[in-house]
C-alpha positions as CSV (number, residue, x, y, z in Angstrom):
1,X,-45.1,-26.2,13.2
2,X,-47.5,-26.8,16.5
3,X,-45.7,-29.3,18.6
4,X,-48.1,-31.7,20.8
5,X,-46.4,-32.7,23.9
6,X,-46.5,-36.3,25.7
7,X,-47.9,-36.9,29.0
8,X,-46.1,-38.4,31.8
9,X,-47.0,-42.1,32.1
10,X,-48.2,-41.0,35.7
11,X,-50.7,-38.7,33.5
12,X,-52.2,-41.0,31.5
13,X,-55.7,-42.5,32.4
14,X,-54.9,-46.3,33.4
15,X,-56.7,-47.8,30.3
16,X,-54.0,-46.2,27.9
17,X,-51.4,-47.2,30.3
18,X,-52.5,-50.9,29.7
19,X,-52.4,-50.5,25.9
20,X,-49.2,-49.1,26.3
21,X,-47.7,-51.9,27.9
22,X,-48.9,-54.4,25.2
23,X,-47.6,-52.3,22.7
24,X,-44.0,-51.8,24.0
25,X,-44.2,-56.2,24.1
26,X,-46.2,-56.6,20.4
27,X,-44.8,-53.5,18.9
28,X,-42.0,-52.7,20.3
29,X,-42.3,-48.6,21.7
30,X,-45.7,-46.8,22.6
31,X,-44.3,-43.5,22.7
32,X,-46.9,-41.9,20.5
33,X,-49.9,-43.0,22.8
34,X,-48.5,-40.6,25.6
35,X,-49.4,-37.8,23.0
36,X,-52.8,-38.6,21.8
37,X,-53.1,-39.4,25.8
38,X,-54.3,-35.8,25.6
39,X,-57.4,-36.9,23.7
40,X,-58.7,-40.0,24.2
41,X,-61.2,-40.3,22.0
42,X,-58.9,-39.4,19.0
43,X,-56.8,-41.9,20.2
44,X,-59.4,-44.6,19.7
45,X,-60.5,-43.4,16.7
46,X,-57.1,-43.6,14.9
47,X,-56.9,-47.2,16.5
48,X,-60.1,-48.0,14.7
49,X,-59.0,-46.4,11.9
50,X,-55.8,-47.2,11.4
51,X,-55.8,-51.6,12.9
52,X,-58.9,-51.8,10.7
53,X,-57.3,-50.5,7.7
54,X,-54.3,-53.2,8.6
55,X,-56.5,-56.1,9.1
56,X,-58.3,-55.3,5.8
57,X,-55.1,-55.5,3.9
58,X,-53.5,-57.9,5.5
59,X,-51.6,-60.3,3.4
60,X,-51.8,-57.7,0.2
61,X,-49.1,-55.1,2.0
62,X,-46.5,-56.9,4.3
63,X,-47.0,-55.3,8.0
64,X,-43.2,-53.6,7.7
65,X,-44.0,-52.2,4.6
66,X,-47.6,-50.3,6.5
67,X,-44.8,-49.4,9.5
68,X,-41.9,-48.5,7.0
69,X,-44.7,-46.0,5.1
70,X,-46.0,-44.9,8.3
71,X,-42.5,-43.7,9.6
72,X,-41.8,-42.2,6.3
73,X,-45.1,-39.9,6.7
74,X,-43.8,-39.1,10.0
75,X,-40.6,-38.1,9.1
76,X,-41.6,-36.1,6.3
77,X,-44.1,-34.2,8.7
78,X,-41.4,-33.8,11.0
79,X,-43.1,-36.1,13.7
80,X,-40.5,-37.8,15.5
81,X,-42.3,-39.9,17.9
């Protein structure tokens, strides 16, 4: 299986860096943004994805059941970010 690596936070364009501060306060790690620093534009396009998709369900899947599910995929893919 291909392996992506991350960047240095040094690497990363100062916008991501930003992001990845908030989400080390409000989520609690940002580890995968240094991978998809490598592509920026994918980046944003899972973010718009992915937060729209929670907003839309919100209240009909509890938010640790979306990150429980999202870790499982991960795990099953062998993604250990």
């Amino acid at each position: 299986m291909s392996r992506v690596s991350s960047l240095a936070f040094e690497e990363i364009p100062t916008y991501l860096q930003d992001i990845m501060r908030e989400y080390d306060v409000e989520l609690g790690g940002s580890e995968f943004v240094s991978v998809f620093a490598h592509a920026p534009e994918t980046f944003k396009s899972f973010i718009d994805y992915y937060f729209g998709l929670v907003t839309k369900t919100s209240g009909k899947i509890d938010m640790v059941v979306t990150e429980l599910v999202r870790l499982m995929v991960a795990k099953r893919n062998d993604c250990f970010l």
